[in-house]
MARDO-382394 format. One line per field, with one value per residue (C-alpha): residue number from 1; residue in three letters; x, y, z. Coordinates in Angstrom, 1 decimal, decimal comma. Layout:
MARDO-382394
resi	(NUM; ...)
resn	(ALA; ...)
east	(X; ...)
north	(Y; ...)
up	(Z; ...)
This chain:
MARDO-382394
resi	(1; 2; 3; 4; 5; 6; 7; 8; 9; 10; 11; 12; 13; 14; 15; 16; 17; 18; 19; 20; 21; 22; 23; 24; 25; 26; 27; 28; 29; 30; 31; 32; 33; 34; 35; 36; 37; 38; 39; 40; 41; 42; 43; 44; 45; 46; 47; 48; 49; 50; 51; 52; 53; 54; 55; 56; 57; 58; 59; 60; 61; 62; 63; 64; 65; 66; 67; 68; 69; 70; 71; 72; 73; 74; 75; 76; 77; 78; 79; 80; 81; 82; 83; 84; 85; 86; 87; 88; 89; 90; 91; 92; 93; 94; 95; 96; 97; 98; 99; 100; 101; 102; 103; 104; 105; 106; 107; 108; 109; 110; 111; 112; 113; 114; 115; 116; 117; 118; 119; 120; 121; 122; 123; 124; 125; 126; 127; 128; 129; 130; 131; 132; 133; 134; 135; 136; 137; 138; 139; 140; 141; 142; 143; 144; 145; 146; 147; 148; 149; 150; 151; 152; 153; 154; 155; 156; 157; 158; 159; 160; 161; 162; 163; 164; 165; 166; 167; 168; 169; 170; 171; 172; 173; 174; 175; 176; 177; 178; 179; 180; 181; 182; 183; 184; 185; 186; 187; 188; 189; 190; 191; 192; 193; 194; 195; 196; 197; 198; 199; 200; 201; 202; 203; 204; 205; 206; 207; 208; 209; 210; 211; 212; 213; 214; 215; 216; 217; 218; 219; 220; 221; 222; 223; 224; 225; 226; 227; 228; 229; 230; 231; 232; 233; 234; 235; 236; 237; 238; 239; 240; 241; 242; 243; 244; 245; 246; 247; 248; 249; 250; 251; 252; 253; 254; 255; 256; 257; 258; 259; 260; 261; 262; 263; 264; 265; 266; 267; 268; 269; 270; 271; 272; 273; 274; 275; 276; 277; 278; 279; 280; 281; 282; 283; 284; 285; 286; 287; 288; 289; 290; 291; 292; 293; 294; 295; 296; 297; 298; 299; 300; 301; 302; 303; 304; 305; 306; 307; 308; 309; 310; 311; 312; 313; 314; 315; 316; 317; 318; 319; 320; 321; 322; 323; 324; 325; 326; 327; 328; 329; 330; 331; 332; 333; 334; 335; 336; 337; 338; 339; 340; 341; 342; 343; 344; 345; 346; 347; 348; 349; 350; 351; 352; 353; 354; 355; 356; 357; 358; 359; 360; 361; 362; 363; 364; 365; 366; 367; 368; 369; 370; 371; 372; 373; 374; 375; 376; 377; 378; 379; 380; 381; 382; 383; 384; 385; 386; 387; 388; 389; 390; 391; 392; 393; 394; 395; 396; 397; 398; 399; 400; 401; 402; 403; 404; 405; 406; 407; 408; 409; 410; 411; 412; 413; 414; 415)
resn	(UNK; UNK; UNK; UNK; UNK; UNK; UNK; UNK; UNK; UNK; UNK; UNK; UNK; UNK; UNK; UNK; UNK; UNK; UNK; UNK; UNK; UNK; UNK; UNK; UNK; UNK; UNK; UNK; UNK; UNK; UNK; UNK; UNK; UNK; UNK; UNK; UNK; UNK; UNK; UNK; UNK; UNK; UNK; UNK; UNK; UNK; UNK; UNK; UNK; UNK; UNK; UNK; UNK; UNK; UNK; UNK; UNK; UNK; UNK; UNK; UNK; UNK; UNK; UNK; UNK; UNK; UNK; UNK; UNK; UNK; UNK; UNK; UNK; UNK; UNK; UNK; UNK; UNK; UNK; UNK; UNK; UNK; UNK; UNK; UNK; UNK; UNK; UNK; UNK; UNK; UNK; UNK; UNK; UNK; UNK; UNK; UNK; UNK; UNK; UNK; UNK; UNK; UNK; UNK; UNK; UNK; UNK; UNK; UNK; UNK; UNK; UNK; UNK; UNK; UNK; UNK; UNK; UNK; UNK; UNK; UNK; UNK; UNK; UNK; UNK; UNK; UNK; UNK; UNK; UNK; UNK; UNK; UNK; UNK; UNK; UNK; UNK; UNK; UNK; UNK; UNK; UNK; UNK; UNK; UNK; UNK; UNK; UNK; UNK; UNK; UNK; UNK; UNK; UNK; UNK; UNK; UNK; UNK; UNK; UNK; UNK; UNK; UNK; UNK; UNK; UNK; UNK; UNK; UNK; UNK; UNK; UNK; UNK; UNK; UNK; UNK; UNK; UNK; UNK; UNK; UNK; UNK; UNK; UNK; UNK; UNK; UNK; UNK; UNK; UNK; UNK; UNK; UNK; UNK; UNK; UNK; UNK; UNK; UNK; UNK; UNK; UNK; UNK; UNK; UNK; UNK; UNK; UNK; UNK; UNK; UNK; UNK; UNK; UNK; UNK; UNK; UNK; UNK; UNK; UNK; UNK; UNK; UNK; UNK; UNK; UNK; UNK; UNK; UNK; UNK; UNK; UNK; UNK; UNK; UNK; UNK; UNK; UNK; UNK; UNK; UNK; UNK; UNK; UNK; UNK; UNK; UNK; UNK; UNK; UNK; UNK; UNK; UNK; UNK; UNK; UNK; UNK; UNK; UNK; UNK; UNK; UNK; UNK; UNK; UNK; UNK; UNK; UNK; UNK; UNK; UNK; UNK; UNK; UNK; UNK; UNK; UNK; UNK; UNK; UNK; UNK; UNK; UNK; UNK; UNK; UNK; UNK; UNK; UNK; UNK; UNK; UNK; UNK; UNK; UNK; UNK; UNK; UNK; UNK; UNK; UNK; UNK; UNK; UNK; UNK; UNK; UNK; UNK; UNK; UNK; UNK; UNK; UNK; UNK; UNK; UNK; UNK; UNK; UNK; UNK; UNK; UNK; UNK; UNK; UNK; UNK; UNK; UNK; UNK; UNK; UNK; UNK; UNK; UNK; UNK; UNK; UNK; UNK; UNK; UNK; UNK; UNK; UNK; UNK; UNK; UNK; UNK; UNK; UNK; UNK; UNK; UNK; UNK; UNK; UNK; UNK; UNK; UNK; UNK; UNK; UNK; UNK; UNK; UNK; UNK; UNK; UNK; UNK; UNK; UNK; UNK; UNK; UNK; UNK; UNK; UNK; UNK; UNK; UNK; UNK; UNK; UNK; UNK; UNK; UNK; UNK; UNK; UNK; UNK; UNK; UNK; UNK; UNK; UNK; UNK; UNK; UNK; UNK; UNK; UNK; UNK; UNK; UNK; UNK; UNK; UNK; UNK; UNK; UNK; UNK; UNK; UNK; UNK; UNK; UNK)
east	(4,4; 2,9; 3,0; -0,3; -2,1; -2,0; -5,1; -5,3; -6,5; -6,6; -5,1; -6,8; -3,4; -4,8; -3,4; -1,3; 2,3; 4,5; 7,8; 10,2; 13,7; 16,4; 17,0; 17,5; 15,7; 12,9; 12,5; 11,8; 9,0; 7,5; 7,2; 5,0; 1,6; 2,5; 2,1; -0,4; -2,6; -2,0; 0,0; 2,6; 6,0; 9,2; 12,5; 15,6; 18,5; 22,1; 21,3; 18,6; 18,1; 17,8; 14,3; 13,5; 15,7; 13,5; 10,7; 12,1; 13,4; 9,8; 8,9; 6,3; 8,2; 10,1; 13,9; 16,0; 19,8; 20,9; 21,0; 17,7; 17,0; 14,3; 12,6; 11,9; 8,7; 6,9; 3,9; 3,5; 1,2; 3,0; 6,8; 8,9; 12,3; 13,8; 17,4; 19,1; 20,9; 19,8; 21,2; 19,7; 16,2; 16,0; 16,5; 13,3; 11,3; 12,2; 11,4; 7,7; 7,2; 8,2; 5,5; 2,8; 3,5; 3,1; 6,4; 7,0; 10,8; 12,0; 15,1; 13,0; 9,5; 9,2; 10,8; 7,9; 4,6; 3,1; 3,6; 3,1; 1,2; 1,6; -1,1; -2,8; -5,1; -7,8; -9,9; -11,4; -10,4; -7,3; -6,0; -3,9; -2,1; -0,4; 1,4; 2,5; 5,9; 6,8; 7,1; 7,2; 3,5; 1,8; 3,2; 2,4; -1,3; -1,7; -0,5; -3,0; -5,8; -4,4; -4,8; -8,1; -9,1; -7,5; -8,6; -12,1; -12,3; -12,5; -14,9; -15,6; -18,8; -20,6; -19,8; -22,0; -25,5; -26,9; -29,5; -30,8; -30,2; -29,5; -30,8; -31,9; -29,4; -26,8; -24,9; -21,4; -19,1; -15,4; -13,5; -10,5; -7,9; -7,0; -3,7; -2,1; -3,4; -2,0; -4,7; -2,0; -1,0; -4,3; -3,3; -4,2; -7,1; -8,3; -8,5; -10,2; -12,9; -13,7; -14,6; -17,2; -18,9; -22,5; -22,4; -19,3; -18,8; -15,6; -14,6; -12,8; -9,3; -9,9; -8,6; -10,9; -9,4; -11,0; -14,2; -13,7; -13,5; -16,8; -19,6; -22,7; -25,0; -22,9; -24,4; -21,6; -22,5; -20,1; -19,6; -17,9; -21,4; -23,6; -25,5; -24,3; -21,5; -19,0; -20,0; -24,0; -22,1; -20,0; -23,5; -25,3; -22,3; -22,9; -26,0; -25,9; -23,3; -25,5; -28,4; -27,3; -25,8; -29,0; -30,3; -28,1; -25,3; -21,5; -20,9; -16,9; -16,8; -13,3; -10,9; -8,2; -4,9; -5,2; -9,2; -7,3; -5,1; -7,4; -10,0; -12,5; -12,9; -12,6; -16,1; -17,5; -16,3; -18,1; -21,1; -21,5; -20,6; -23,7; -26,0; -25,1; -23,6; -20,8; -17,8; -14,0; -11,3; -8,5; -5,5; -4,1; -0,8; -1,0; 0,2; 1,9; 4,9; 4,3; 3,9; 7,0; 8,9; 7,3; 9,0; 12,2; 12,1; 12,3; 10,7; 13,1; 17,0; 19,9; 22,2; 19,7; 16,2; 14,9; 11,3; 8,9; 5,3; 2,3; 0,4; -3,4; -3,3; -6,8; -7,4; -4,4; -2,4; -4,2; -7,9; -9,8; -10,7; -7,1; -5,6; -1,8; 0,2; 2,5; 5,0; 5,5; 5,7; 8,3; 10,8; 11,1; 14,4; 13,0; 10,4; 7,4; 4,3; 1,3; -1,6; -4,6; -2,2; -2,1; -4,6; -2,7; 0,5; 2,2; 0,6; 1,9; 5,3; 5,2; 3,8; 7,1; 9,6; 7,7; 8,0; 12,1; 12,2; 15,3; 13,5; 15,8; 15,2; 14,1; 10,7; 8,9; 5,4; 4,3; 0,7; -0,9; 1,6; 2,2; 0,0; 1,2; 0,0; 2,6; 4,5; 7,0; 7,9; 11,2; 12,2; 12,9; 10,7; 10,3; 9,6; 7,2; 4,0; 5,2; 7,2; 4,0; 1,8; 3,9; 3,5; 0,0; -0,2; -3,9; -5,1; -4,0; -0,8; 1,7; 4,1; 7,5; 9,6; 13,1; 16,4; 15,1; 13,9; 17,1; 18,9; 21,5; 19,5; 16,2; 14,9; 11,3; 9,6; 9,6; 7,2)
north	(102,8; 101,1; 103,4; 105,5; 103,6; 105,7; 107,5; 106,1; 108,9; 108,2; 111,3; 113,3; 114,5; 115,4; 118,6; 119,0; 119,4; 116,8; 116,7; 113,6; 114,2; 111,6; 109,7; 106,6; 103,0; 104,6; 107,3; 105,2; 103,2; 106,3; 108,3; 106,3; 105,8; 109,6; 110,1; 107,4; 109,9; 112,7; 114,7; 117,2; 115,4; 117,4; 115,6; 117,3; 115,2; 115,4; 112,8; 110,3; 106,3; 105,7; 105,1; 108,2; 110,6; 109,1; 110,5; 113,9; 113,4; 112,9; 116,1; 113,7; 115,3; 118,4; 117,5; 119,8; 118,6; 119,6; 119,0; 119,7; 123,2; 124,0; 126,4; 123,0; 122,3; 125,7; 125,0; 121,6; 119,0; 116,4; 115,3; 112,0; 112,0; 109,0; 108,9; 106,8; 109,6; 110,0; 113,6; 114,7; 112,9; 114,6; 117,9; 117,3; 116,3; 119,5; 121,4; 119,8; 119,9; 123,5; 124,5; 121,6; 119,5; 115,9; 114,1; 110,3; 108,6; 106,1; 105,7; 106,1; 105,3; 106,9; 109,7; 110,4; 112,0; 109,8; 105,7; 104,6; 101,3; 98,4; 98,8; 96,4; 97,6; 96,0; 98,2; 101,2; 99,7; 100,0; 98,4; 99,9; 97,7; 98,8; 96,2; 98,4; 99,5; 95,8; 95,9; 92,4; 92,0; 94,3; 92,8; 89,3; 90,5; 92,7; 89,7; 87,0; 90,2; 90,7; 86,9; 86,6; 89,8; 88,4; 85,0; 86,1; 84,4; 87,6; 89,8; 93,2; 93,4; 90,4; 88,7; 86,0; 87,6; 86,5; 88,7; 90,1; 94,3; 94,4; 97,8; 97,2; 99,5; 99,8; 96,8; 96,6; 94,2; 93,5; 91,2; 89,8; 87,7; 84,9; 84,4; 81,6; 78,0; 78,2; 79,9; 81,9; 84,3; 85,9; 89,4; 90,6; 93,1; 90,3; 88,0; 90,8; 91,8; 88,0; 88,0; 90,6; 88,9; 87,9; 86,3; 85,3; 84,0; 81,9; 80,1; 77,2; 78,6; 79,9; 78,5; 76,0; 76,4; 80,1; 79,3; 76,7; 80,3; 81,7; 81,8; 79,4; 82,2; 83,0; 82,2; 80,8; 80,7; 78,0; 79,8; 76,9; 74,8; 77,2; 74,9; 77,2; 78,1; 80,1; 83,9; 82,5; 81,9; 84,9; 87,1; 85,1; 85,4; 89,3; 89,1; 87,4; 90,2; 93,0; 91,4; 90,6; 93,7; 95,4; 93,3; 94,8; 92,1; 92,5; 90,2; 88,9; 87,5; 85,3; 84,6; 83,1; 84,8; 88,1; 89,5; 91,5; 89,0; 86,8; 86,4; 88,6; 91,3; 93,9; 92,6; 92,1; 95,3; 96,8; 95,3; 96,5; 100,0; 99,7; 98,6; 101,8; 99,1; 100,2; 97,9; 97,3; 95,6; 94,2; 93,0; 89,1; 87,8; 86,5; 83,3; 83,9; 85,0; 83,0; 79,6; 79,9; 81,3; 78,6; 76,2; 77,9; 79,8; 84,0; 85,1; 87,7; 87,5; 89,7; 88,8; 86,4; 88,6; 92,0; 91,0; 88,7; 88,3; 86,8; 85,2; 83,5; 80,1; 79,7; 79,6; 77,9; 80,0; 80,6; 80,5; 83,3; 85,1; 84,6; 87,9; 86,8; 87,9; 84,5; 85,4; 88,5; 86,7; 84,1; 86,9; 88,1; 87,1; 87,0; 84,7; 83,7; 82,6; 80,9; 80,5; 78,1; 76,5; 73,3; 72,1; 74,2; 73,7; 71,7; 74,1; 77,2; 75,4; 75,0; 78,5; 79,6; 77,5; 78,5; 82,1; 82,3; 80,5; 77,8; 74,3; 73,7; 76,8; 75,8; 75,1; 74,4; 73,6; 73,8; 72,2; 73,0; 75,7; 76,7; 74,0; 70,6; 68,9; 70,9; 69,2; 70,5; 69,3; 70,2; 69,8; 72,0; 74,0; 71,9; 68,5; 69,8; 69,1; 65,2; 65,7; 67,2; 64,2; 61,4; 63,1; 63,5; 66,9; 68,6; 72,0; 74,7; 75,2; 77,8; 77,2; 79,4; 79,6; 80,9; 80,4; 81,4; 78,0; 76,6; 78,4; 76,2; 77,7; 76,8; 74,0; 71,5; 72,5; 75,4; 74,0)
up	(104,4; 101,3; 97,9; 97,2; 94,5; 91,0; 89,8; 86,5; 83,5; 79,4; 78,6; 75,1; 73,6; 69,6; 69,0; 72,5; 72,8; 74,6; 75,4; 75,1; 76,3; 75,4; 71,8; 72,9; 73,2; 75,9; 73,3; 70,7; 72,4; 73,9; 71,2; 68,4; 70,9; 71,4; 67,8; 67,2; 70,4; 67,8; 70,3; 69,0; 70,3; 70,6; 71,4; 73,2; 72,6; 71,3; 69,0; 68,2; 66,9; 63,2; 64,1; 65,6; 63,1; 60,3; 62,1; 62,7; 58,9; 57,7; 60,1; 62,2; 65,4; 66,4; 66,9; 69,5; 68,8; 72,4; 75,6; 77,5; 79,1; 81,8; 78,9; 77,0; 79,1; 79,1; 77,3; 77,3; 78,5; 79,1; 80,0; 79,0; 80,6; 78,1; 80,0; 82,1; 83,8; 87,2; 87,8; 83,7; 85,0; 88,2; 86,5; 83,6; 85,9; 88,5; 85,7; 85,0; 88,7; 89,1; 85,9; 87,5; 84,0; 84,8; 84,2; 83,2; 84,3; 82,9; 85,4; 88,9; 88,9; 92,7; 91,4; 89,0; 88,7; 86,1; 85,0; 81,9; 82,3; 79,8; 77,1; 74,6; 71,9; 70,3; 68,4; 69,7; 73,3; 75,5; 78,1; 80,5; 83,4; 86,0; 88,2; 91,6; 89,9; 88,4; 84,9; 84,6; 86,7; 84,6; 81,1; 82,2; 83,3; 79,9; 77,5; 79,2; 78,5; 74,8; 74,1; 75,4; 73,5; 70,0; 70,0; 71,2; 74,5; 76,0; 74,1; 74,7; 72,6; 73,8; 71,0; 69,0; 70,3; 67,2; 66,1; 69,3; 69,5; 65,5; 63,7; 60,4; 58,0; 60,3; 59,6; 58,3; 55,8; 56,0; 54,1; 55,9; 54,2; 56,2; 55,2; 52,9; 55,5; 58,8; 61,0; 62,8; 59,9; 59,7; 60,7; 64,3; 63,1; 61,3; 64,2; 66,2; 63,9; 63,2; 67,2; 66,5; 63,7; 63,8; 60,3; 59,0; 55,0; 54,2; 51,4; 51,4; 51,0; 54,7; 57,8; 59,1; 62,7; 62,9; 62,8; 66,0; 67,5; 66,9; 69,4; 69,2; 67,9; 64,4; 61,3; 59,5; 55,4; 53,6; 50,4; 48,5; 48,8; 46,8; 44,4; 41,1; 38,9; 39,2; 38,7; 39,8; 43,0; 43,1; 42,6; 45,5; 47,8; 46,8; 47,7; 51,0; 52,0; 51,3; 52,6; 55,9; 56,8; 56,0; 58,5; 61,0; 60,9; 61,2; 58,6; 57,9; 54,5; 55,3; 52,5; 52,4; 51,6; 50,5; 49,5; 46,7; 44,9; 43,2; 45,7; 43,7; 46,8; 44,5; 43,0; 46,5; 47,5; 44,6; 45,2; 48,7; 47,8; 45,0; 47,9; 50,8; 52,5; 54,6; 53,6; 55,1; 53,4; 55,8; 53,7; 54,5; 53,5; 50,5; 49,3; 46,3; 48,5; 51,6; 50,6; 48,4; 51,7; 53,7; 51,7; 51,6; 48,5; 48,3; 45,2; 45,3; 46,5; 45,9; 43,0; 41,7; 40,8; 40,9; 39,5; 40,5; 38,6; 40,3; 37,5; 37,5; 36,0; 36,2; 32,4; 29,8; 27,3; 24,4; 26,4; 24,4; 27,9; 29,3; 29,9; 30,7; 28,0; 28,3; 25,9; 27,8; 31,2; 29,3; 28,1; 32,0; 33,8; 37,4; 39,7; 38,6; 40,7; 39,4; 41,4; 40,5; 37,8; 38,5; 36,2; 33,2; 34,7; 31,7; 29,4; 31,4; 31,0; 27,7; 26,6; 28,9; 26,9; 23,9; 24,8; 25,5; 28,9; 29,0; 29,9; 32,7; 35,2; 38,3; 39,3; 42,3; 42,9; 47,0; 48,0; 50,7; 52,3; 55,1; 57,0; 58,4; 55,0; 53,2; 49,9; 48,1; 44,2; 42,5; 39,0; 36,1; 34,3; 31,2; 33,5; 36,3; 35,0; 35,1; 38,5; 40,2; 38,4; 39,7; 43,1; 43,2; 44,5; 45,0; 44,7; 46,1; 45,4; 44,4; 41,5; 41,6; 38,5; 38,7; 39,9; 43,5; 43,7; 43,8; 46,3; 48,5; 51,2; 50,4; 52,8; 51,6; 55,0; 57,1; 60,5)
């Protein structure tokens, strides 16, 4: 006879206690979605994973350092028996059964009174799979629906519907950092929310690639073609935000690297908040660490630095608006990263020598990183300015000063 098919529930554990029994490798997947449900999670176990012990350490559960008594369950909603033990397993889950507490085992799934399914996330939706008892059936199902969810092919919120159903007000701004060039190091909240955008604004530091993703019906505002200067640019890209989500738009403004490290979110951000608009920032990884790593280079390693400096090169040493204090930056002893220097770069290394930095530390200038375009240019601080001009590099790049650059394990392409 074929096994009954499970009734499948979301169970509403905020504020409930659960109990998890075992401190193993089951316990320590089962318990952070516990926590992540807000339930109250007690473990009963002679001992527990590093993992686990740090969260009893920081008091996020209730830690019972013994072996697991029938008492354990009274009370509680909801029963993990994390062993491998048969004989331990049976007697958790005779327990739960004899107080009508549903019990999850990991070590016999016919034994038990409740699954846990494999589960994807994506936003405020979940995804629950169960595949008839194979654990390999219902991960193979839930990945194909996780990709489809976080690349946007399959959208829960009808995405790119343009501006039919929009409520004046009621729109919303986030600014995602798309990560330093290759389109697959935005983070995966990132890639989700750009799915649900009905307007999205990038600049042209951002991935390229993500925007092949968006549905017909996105208005897509190239932010790098505004016919003005600089800050007339910034205040019209301002603008466009605010106006758009009081149209009712889910409006991405898509930057690339981080929206907080040079990228002027903080302005954006500000200028939302001035408006009523509702604003969300979602943090990228930021090129000034990796593109050097790309390129083989930690800005920080043991033995070698404990500082590292992320610097704008925007504006030379000695520009009246500059606010680097060079000489400062010169007397340090660890990494230093210059973005949008390449234009100043032989006057950044020569306010550095100036300041106390020996000519020959190692330098490295990367263009392009982390894409298939990458270039990497080495030479020492007092001759990279020339080095990079006989190469020809391009804007962007990243410029790492510092014996990290010359690691004998640094590599010129990481692909």
């Amino acid at each position: 006879m074929p096994d009954p098919t499970p009734y499948p529930l979301g169970f509403q554990l905020a504020g409930l206690p659960v109990l998890v029994v075992g401190g193993g490798a089951v316990a320590t997947r089962r318990v952070p979605p516990l926590l992540a449900a807000g339930a109250e999670v007690t473990i009963v176990a002679p001992a527990l994973t590093p993992a686990l012990r740090a969260l009893a350490d920081a008091g996020r559960v209730r830690w019972h350092e013994r072996p697991f008594r029938p008492s354990d369950v009274d009370g509680v909603w909801l029963v993990h028996a994390a062993v491998d033990d048969a004989a331990a397993a049976a007697e958790v889950s005779a327990a739960a059964g004899a107080r009508r507490v549903f019990c999850v085992r990991a070590d016999d799934r016919r034994a038990a009174t409740a699954w846990t399914p494999a589960v994807t996330r994506h936003g405020p939706v979940t995804v629950a799979v169960l595949g008839g008892g194979d654990p390999r059936r219902s991960m193979a199902v839930r990945d194909r629906i996780a990709g489809g969810l976080a690349n946007g092919t399959l959208d829960p919120v009808s995405r790119g519907s343009g501006s039919a159903g929009l409520t004046p007000g009621q729109g919303t701004v986030t600014l995602i950092g798309a990560g330093p060039g290759d389109p697959d190091l935005i983070t995966v909240k990132g890639r989700r929310l750009i799915a649900t955008a009905t307007v999205v604004v990038v600049d042209h530091l951002a991935p390229g690639l993500l925007l092949d993703e968006l549905g017909p019906n996105v208005e897509v505002v190239d932010a790098s073609k505004l016919p003005y200067g600089p800050q007339k640019a910034q205040d019209e890209i301002n603008q466009i935000l605010v106006d758009r989500a009081r149209a009712g738009h889910s409006v991405v403004r898509l930057k690339g690297g981080d929206p907080y490290v040079f990228g002027r979110g903080g302005e954006e951000v500000l200028a939302c908040a001035a408006a009523g608009v509702s604003v969300t920032v979602i943090p990228g990884v930021t090129s000034a660490f990796a593109v050097p790593a790309a390129a083989g280079i930690p800005v920080t390693h043991r033995g070698v630095t404990h500082e590292v400096v992320v610097v704008s090169g925007h504006l030379p040493p000695g520009h009246p608006k500059s606010l680097v204090d060079w000489p400062a930056v010169a007397r340090l002893r660890g990494t230093v990263c210059v973005l949008m220097g390449l234009k100043n770069l032989e006057a950044i290394a020569a306010a550095l020598v100036a300041g106390g930095r020996d000519p020959v530390t190692p330098a490295a200038v990367v263009q392009d990183g982390t894409t298939s375009h990458q270039r990497v240019v080495r030479a020492p601080l007092g001759e990279i300015a020339a080095a990079v001009r006989r190469a020809g590099l391009h804007a962007p790049v990243v410029a790492v000063i510092g014996a990290v650059t010359d690691l004998p394990t640094a590599v010129e392409h990481a692909g």
